[in-house]
N, C-alpha and C positions, 0 to 999 in steps of 0.2 A: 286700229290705228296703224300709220307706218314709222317703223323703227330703222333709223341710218345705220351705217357701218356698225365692226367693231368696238372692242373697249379698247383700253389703252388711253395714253397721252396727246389729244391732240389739240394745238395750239390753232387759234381763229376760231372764225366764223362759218366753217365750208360746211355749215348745215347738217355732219354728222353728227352722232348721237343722241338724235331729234324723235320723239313721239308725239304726232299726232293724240291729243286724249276730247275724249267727248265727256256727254255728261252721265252718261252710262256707263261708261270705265273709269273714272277720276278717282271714283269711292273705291272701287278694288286694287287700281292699279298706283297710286300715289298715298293715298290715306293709310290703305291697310298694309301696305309696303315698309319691309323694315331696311330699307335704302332710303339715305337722304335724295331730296329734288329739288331741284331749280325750275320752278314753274312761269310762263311768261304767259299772262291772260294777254289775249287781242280779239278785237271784235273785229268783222270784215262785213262793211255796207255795199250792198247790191242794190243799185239803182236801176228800175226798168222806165221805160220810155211807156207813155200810156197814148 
């Protein structure tokens, strides 16, 4: 996954301290973590032209 900026305090939306998580690291990297998370599911549809 990709991991934004530093820690610290920062106020908005400017997409820092954002991880990418798949389904292969979700279990080790959020589950088994003893840091709270804020998780935001989204599904992204790819339509192809046939």
């Amino acid at each position: 996954g990709k991991r934004g900026g530093g820690g610290g305090s920062n106020s908005g939306s400017g997409g820092k301290d954002t991880i990418d998580l798949t389904d292969s690291d979700f279990q080790s990297t959020v589950l088994d973590s003893d840091d709270a998370w804020l998780v935001e599911f989204s599904k992204y549809f790819i339509l192809k032209a046939l």
